[in-house]
LUMDRENLO-782967 format. One record per residue (C-alpha): residue number from 0; residue in three letters; z, y, x. Coordinates in Angstrom, 3 decimals, decimal comma. Example, Ala and Ser with C-alpha at 12.3 -4.5 7.8 and 13.67 -1.06 7.14 Angstrom:
<pts>
 mido lumlo        w        v        u
    0   ALA    7,800   -4,500   12,300
    1   SER    7,140   -1,060   13,670
</pts>
This chain:
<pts>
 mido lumlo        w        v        u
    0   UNK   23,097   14,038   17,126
    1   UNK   24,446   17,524   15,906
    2   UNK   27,395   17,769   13,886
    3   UNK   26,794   16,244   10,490
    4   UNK   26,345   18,981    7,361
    5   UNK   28,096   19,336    4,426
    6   UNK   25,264   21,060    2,518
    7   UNK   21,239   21,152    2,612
    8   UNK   21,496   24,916    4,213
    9   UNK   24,386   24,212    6,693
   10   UNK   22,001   23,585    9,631
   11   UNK   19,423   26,053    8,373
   12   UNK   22,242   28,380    8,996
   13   UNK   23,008   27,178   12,361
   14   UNK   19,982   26,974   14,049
   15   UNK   19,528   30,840   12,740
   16   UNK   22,592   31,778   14,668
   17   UNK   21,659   29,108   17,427
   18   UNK   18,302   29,691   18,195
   19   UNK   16,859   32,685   15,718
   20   UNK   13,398   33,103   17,409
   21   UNK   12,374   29,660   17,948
   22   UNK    9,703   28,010   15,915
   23   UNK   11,180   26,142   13,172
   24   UNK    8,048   25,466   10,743
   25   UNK    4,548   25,978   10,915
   26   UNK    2,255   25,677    7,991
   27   UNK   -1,722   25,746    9,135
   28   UNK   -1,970   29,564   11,049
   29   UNK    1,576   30,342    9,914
   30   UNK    4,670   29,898   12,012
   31   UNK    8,545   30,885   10,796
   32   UNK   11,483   30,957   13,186
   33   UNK   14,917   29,964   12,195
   34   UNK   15,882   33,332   10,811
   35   UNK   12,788   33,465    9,404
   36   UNK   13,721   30,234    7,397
   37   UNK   16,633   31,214    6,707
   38   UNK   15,865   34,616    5,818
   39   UNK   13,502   33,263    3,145
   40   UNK   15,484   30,280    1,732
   41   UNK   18,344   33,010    1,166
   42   UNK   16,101   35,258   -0,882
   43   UNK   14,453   32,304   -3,295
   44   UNK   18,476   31,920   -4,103
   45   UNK   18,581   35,988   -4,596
   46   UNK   15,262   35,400   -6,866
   47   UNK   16,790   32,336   -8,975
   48   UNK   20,399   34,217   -9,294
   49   UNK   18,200   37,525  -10,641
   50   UNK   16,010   35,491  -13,256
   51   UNK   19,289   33,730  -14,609
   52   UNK   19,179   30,204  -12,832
   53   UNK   22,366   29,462  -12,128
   54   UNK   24,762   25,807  -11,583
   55   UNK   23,541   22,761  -13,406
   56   UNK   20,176   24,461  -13,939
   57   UNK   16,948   23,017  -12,561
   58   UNK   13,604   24,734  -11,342
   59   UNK   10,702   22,530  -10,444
   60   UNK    7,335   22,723   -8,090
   61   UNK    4,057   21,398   -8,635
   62   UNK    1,802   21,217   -4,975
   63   UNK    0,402   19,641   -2,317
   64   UNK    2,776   20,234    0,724
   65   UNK    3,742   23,726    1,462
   66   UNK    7,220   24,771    2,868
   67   UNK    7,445   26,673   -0,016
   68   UNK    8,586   23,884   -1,932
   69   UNK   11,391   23,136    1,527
   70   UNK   12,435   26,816    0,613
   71   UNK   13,095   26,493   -3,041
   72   UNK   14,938   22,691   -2,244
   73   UNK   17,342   24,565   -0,300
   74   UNK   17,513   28,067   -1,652
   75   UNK   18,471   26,374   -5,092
   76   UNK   20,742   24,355   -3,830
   77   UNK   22,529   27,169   -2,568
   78   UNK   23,178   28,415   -6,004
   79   UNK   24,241   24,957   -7,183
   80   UNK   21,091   24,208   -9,137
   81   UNK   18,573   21,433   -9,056
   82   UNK   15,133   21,346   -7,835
   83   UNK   12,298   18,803   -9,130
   84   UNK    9,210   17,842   -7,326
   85   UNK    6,287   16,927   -9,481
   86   UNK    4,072   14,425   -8,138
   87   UNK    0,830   16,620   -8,158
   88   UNK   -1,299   13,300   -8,521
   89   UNK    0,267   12,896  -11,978
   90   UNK   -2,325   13,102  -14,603
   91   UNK   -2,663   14,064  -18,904
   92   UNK    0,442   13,927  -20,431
   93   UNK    2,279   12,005  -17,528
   94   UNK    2,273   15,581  -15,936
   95   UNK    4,270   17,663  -19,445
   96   UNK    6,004   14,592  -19,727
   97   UNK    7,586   14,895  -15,985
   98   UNK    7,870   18,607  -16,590
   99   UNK    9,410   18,580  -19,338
  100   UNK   11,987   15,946  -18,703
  101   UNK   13,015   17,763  -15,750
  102   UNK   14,216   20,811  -17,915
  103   UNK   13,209   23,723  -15,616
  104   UNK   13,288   26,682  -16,192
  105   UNK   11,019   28,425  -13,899
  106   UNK    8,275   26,409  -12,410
  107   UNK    6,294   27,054   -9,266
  108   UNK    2,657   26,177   -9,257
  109   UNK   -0,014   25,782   -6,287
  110   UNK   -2,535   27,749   -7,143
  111   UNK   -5,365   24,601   -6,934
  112   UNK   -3,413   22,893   -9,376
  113   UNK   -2,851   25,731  -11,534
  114   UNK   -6,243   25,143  -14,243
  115   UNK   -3,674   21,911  -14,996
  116   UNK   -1,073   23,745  -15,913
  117   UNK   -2,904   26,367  -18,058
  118   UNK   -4,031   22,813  -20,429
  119   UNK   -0,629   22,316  -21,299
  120   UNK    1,183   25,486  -20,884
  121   UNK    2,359   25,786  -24,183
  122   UNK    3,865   22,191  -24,396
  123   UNK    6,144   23,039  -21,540
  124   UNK    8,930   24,383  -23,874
  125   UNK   11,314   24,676  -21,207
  126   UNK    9,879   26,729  -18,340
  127   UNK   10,154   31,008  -18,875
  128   UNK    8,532   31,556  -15,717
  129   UNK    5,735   30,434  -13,716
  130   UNK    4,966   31,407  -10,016
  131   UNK    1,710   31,083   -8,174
  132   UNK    2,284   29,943   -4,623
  133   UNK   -1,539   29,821   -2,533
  134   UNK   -1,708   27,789    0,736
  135   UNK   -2,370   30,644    3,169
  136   UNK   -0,150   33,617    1,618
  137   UNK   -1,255   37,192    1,803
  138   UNK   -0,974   39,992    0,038
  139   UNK   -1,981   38,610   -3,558
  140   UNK    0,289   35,946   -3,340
  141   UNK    2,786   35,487   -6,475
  142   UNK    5,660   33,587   -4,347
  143   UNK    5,494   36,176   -1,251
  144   UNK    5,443   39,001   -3,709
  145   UNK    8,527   37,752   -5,512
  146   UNK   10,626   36,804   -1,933
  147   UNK    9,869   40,464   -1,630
  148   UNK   11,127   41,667   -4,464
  149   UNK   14,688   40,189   -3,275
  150   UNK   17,373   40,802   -0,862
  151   UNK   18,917   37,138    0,703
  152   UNK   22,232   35,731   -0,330
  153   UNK   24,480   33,470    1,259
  154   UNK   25,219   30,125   -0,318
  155   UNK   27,392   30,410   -3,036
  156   UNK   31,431   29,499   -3,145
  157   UNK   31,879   27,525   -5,943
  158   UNK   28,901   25,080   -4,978
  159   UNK   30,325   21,706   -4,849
  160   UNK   28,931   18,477   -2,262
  161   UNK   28,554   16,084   -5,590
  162   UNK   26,357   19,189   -6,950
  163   UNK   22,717   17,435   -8,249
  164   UNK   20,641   19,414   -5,532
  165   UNK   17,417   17,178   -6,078
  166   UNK   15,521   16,023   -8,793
  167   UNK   12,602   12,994   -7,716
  168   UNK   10,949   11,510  -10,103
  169   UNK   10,522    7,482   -9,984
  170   UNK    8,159    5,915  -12,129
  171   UNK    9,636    3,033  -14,514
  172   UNK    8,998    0,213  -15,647
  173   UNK    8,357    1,881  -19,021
  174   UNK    5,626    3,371  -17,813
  175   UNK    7,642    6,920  -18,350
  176   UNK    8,793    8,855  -14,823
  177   UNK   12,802    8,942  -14,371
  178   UNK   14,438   11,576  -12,623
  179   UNK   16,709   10,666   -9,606
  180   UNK   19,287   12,702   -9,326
  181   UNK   20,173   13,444   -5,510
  182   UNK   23,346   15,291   -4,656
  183   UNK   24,015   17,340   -0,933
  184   UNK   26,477   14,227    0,068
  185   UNK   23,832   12,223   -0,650
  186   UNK   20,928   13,684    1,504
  187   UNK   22,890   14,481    4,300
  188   UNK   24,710   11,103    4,239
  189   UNK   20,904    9,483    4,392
  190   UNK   20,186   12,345    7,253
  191   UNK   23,421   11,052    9,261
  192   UNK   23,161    7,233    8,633
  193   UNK   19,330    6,953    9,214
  194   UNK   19,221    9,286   12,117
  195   UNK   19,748    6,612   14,740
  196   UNK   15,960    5,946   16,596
  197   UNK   14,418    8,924   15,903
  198   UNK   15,388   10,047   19,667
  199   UNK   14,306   13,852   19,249
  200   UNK   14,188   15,274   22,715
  201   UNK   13,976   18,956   24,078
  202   UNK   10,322   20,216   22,990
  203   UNK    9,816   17,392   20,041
  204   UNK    7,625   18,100   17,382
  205   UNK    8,079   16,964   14,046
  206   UNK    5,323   15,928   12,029
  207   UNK    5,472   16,265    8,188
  208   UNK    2,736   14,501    6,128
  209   UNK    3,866   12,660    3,520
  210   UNK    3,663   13,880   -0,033
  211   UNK    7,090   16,082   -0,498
  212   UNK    7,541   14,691   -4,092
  213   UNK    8,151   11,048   -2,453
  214   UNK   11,381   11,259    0,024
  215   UNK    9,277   10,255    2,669
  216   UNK    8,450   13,656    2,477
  217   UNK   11,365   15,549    1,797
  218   UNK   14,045   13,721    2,855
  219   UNK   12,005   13,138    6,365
  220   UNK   11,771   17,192    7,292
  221   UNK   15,789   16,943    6,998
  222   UNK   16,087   15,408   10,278
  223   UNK   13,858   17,769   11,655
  224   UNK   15,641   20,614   10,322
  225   UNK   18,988   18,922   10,757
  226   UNK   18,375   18,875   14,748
  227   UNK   16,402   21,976   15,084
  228   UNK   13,116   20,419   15,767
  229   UNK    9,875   22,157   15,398
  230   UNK    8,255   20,859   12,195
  231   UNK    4,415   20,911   11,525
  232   UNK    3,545   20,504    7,930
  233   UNK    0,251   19,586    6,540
  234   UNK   -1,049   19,998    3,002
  235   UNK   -2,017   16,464    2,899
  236   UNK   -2,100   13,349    5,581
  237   UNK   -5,776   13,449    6,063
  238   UNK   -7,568   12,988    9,454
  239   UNK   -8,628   16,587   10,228
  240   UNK   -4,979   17,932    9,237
  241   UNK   -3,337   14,699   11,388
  242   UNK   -5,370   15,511   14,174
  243   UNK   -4,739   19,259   14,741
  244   UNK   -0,750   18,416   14,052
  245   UNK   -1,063   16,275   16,974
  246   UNK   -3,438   18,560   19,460
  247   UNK   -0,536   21,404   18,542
  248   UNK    2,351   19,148   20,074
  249   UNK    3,550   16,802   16,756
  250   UNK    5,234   13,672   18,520
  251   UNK    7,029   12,321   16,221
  252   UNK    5,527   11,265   12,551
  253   UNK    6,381    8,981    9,668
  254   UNK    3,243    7,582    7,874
  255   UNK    2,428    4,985    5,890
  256   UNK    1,188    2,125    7,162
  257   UNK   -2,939    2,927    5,172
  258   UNK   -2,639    5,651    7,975
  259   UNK   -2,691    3,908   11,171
  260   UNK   -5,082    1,154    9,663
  261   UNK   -7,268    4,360    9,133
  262   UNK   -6,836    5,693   13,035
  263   UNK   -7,743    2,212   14,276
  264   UNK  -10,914    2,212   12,523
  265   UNK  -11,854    5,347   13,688
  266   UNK  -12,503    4,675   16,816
  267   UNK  -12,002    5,817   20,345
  268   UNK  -11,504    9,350   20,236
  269   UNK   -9,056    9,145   17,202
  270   UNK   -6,985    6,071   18,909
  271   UNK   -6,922    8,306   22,016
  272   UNK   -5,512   10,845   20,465
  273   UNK   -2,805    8,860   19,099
  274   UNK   -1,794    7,862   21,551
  275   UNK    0,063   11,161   22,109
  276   UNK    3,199    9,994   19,382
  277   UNK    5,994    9,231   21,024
  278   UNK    7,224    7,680   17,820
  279   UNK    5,224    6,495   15,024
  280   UNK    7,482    5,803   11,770
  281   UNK    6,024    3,479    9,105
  282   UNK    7,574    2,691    5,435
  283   UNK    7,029    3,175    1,839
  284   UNK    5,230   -0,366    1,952
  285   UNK    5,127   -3,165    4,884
  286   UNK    2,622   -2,934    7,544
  287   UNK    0,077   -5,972    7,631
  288   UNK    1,000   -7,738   10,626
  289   UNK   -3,209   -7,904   11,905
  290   UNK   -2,370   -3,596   11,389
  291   UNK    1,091   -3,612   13,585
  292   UNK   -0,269   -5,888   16,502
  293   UNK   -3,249   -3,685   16,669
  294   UNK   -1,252   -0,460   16,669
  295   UNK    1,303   -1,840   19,488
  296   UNK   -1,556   -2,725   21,472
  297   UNK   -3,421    0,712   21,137
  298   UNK   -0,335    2,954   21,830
  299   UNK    1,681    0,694   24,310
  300   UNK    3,344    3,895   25,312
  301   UNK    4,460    4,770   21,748
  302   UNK    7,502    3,663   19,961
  303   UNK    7,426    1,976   16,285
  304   UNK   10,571    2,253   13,713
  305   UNK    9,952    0,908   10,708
  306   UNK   12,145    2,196    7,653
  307   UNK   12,790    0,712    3,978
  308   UNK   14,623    2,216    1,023
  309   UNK   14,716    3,707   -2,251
  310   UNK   14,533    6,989   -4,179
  311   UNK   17,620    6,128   -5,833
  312   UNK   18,812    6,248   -1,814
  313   UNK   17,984    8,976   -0,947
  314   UNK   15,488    7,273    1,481
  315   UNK   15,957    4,768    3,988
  316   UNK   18,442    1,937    3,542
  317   UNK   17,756   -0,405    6,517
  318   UNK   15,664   -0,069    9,527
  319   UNK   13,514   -2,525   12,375
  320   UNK   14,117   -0,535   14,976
  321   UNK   12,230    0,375   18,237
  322   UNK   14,144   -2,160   19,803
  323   UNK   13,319   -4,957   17,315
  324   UNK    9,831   -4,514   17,463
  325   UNK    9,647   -4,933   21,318
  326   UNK   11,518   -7,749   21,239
  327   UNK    9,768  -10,972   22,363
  328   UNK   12,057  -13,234   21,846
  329   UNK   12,057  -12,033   17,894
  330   UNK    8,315  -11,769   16,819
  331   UNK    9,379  -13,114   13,154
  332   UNK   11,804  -10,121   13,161
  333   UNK    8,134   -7,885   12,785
  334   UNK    8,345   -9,298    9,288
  335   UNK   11,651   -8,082    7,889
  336   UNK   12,843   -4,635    6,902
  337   UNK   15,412   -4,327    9,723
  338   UNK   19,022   -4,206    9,428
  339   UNK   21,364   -2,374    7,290
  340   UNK   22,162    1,289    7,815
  341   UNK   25,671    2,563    9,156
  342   UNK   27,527    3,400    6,141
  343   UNK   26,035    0,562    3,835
  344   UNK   26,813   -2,073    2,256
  345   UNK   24,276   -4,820    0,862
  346   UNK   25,282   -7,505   -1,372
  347   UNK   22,205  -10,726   -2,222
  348   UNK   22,813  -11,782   -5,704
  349   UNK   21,460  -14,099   -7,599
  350   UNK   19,718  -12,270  -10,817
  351   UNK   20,795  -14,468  -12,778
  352   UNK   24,715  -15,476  -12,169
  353   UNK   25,274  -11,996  -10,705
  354   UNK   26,867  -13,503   -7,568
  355   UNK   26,313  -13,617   -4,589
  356   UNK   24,197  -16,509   -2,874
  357   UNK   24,915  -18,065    0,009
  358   UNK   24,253  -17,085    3,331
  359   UNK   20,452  -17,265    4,279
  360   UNK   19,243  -17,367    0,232
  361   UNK   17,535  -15,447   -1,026
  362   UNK   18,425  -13,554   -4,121
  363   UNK   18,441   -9,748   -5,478
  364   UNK   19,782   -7,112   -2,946
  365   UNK   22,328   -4,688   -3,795
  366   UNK   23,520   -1,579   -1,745
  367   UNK   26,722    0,480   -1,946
  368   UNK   26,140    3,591    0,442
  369   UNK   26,902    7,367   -0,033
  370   UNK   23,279    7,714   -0,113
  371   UNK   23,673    6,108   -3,335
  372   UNK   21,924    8,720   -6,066
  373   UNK   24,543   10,266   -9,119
  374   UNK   22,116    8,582  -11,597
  375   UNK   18,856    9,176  -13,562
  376   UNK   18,473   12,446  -15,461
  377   UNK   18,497   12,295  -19,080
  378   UNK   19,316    8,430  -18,892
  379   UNK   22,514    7,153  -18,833
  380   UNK   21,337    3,979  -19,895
  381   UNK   19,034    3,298  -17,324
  382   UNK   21,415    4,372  -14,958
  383   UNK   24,197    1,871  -16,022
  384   UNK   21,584   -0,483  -15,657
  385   UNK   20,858   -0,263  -12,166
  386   UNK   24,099    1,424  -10,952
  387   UNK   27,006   -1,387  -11,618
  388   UNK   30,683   -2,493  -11,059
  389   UNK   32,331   -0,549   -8,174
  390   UNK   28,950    1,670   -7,143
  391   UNK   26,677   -1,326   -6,468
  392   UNK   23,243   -0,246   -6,673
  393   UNK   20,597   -3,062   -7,782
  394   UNK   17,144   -2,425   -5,931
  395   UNK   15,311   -4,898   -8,057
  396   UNK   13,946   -6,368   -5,127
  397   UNK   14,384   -9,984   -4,130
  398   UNK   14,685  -10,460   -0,244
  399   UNK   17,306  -12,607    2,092
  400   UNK   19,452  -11,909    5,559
  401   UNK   18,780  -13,649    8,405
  402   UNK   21,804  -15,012   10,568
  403   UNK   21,170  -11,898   12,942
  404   UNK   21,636   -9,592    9,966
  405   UNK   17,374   -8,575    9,600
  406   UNK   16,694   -8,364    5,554
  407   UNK   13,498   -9,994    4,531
  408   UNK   12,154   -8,046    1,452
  409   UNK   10,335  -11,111   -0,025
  410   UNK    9,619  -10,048   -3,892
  411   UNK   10,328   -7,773   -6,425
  412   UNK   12,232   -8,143   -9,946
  413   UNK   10,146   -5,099  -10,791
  414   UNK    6,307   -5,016  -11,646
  415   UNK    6,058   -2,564   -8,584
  416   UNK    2,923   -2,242   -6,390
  417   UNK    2,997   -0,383   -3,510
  418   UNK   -0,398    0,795   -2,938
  419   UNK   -0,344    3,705    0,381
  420   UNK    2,791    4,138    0,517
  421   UNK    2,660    4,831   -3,934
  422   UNK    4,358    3,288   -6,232
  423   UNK    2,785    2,256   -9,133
  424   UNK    4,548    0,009  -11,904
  425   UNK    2,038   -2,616  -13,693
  426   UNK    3,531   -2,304  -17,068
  427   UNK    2,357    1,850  -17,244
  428   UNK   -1,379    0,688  -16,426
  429   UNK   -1,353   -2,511  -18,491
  430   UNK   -0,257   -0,420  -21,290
  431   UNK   -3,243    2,060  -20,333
  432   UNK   -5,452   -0,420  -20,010
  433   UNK   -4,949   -2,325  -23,033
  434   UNK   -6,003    0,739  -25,599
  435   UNK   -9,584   -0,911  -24,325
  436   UNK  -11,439   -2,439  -27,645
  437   UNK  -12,633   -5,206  -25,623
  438   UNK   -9,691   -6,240  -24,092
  439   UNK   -7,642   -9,620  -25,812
  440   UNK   -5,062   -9,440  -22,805
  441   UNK   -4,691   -9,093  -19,015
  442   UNK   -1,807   -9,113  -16,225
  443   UNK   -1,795   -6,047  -13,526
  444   UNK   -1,184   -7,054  -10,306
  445   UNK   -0,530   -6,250   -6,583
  446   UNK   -3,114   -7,993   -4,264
  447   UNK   -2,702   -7,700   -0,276
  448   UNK   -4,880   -5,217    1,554
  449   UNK   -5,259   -4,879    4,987
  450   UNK   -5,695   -1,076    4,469
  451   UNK   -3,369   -0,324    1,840
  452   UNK   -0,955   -2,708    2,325
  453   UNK   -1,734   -3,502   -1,610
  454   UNK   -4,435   -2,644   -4,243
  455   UNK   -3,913   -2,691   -7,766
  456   UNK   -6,033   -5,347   -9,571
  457   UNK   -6,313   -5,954  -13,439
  458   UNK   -6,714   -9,539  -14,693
  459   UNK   -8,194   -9,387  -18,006
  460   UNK   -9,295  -11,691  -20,688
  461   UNK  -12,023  -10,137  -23,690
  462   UNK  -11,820  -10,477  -27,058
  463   UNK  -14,377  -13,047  -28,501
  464   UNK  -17,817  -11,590  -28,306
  465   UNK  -17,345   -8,504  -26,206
  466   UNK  -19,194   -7,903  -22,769
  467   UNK  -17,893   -5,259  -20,473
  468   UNK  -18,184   -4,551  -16,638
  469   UNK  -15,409   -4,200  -14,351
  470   UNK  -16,602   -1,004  -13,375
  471   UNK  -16,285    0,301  -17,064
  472   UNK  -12,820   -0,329  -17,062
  473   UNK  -11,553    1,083  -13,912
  474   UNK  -13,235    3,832  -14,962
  475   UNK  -11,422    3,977  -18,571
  476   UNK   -7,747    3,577  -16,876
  477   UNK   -8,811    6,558  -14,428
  478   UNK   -9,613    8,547  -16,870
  479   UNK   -5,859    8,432  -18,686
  480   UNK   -4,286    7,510  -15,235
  481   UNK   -3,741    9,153  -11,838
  482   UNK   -6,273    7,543   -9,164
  483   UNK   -3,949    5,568   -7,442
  484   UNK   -2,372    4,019  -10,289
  485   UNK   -5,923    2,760  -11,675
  486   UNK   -7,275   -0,781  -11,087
  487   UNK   -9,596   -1,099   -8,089
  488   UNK  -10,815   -4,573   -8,799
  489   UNK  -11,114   -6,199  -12,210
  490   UNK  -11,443   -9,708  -12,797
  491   UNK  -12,454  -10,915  -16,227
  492   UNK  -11,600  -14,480  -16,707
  493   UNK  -11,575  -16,671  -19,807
  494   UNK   -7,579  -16,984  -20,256
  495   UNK   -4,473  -16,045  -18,539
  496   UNK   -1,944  -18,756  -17,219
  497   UNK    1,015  -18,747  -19,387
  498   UNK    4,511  -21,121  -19,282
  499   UNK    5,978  -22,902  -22,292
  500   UNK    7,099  -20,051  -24,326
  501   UNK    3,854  -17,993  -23,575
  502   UNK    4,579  -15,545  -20,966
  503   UNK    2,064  -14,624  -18,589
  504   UNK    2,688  -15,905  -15,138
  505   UNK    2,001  -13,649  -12,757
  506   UNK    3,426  -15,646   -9,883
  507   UNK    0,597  -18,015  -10,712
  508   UNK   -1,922  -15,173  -10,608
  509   UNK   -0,541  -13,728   -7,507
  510   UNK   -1,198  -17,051   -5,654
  511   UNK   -4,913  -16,898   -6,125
  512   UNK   -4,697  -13,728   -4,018
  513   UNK   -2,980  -15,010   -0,819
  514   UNK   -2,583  -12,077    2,124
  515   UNK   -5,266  -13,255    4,805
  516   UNK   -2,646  -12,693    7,813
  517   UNK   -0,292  -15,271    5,708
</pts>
């Protein structure tokens, strides 16, 4: 592994020194060397500095996946501001709420998603500036227009490592997006400790896919450019885009586990093709075991890494490495989340005592790393809540260690679902949901999937009287909700089961929906 940076641009830097004419990202027909990169990342600084952005101050960008969005991650954090990634799936007022929380001050805008934008435009009372950016560039492109208009700067002196360089936005249990703040120590303390099994060699290709909003996205394409690997971006991880990363050399690729279940049901040609990864990462949710079997047996020749974490980590915490999955010996292992990064610390405490259980119980796991974010923006609150005594960060997940030191992630404190590789918190579409007349009450849910790992599903009880379809009501929440975050099963049942003092019991619930590989 190279020498570990300080800050985001460090390597950017060295590789333009290093090896100035070699590919560094290509972006559909477009390819940029390392001084291109660098080049370019040094003039969006020059183009923040001239419109007045300046330390402390954020920018954000609203796309699918473009490098342009790369470009203004590191050229503001060159300047010692912040950038924010909105999650372009983010519907209605979810989207000028994000915005607007984030406090930019110029915000970036693919042109697709700009008829959005021009709805709420004058509820975004922070942002002065907007900037088109299109997918193929040219000559009547807003973003290439304004890199031209500026001369590149180097990184600025009075930057600091604990400067917030990275704003992504979690969704709460509220049902209201919080801002992680992620600092350069940080990201490249996630790019050193989670670097081990990636095993770039000369001629690697680096395939980016995943959304850059999520830091599967963005905090992926850092070990890329940390070790001067060739990166191929797509605008989204769908087949065609997949397909031509691969036929142009992509080897390596971190996907979510919907993906592969989506290549093996493809068939032949698309299994064959593959088969070219030398290294197939999974995370963001747990693959179904039926999924991972049939994967190991279609590309015997390719290595698996699996990889769990946390915004509020910068990424990846622990990892089942190659290793661990080709272990016979260990099959159960296939089930856990790995082992513990170098550089972390993990604590299992029981929720309610706040101490720790013994060895083998299970109870809530807490990490210490530098990964370990400076908080949430705009909440301090929230932040003390989750960030405790001595840097202890609480994951709200409920999991145990195994005597070889393998972390079994076996519940979560939080109403989370993780539906491909999204997260989407139950309370935000109950609370949706509920605005329905005909609805007395109802429980949101995860519910195992062999494709998606999970699928959102609404349990709902009606008020006396009233008829509706399922179909009516997934159709209500995706009207006020992003896709993903909408039902895609309802079940309408006569009551919900509740304990003593009349909470819903969504353990109970969950049971009637067993996975069909347990």
């Amino acid at each position: 592994m190279p020498d570990a940076a300080v800050y985001l641009t460090d390597r950017i830097e060295h590789w333009a020194a290093a090896t100035p004419d070699e590919p560094a990202v290509t972006y559909g027909e477009r390819t940029w060397t390392w001084s291109q990169l660098a080049d370019r990342v040094g003039r969006v600084s020059a183009g923040l500095v001239a419109a007045g952005v300046g330390d402390g101050d954020r920018v954000a960008f609203l796309d699918k996946n473009h490098p342009a969005c790369v470009e203004v991650t590191l050229g503001a954090s060159a300047i010692g501001a912040a950038h924010a990634i909105i999650n372009w799936r983010l519907a209605g007022d979810e989207l000028d709420y994000t915005i607007n929380d984030s406090g930019a001050r110029i915000l970036f805008v693919g042109v697709e998603l700009m008829p959005a934008i021009e709805l709420i435009r004058e509820r975004l009372t922070s942002i002065e500036r907007i900037i088109a950016v299109t997918p193929d560039g040219g000559p009547d492109d807003e973003y290439e227009g304004w890199l031209g208009e500026h001369d590149p700067i180097a990184r600025l002196d009075d930057v600091d490592p604990d400067d917030v360089c990275l704003v992504m936005y979690s969704s709460g249990t509220t049902g209201r997006p919080k801002g992680v703040m992620l600092t350069h120590r940080n990201l490249m303390a996630h790019t050193r400790n989670a670097h081990e099994g990636w095993g770039f060699d000369t001629g690697d290709k680096c395939l980016v896919a995943m959304p850059l909003f999520h830091v599967g996205g963005t905090s992926y394409i850092m070990f890329g450019l940390h070790d001067g690997v060739h990166c191929i971006m797509t605008r989204e991880p769908e087949p065609k885009a997949l397909a031509a990363a691969i036929m142009a050399g992509a080897n390596h690729a971190f996907l979510v586990p919907a993906v592969a279940a989506g290549i093996l049901a493809a068939g032949e040609d698309a299994i064959a093709l593959f088969s070219r990864l030398r290294l197939f990462t999974y995370g963001a949710s747990p693959m179904p075991p039926p999924v991972l079997r049939a994967a190991q047996a279609a590309w015997p020749d390719t290595k698996f890494l699996q990889v769990y974490g946390m915004t509020e980590m910068a990424g990846v915490i622990t990892h089942l490495l190659p290793e661990a999955h080709d272990d016979p010996s260990h099959q159960e292992r296939l089930l856990s989340a790995g082992t513990l990064l170098p550089g972390a610390e993990l604590r299992v405490v029981n929720p309610a005592t706040l101490r720790d259980v013994a060895a083998g119980e299970s109870g809530e796991l807490w990490f210490r790393s530098e990964q370990c974010m400076r908080g949430f923006l705009n909440r301090p609150d929230a932040t003390a809540e989750v960030i405790v005594e001595d840097g202890w960060l609480r994951s709200g997940d409920i999991g145990r260690v195994d005597d070889g030191g393998f972390v079994y992630v076996e519940d979560r404190l939080k109403d989370m679902i993780i539906t491909g590789g999204e997260n989407v918190y139950s309370p935000e579409v109950e609370r949706v949901l509920a605005e329905h007349p005909a609805v007395a009450e109802l429980a949101v849910i995860g519910v195992p999937d062999d494709k998606w790992g999970e699928t959102v599903k609404a349990v709902v009880a009606l008020v006396p009287d009233a008829t509706v379809a399922p179909d009516e009501l997934i159709a209500f929440c995706r009207e006020r909700l992003a896709h993903y975050k909408s039902p895609s099963s309802v079940d309408i049942v006569d009551e919900l089961p509740r304990n003593p003092t009349g909470k819903i019991l969504k353990r109970e619930l969950r049971k009637a929906y067993p996975a069909p590989w347990a």
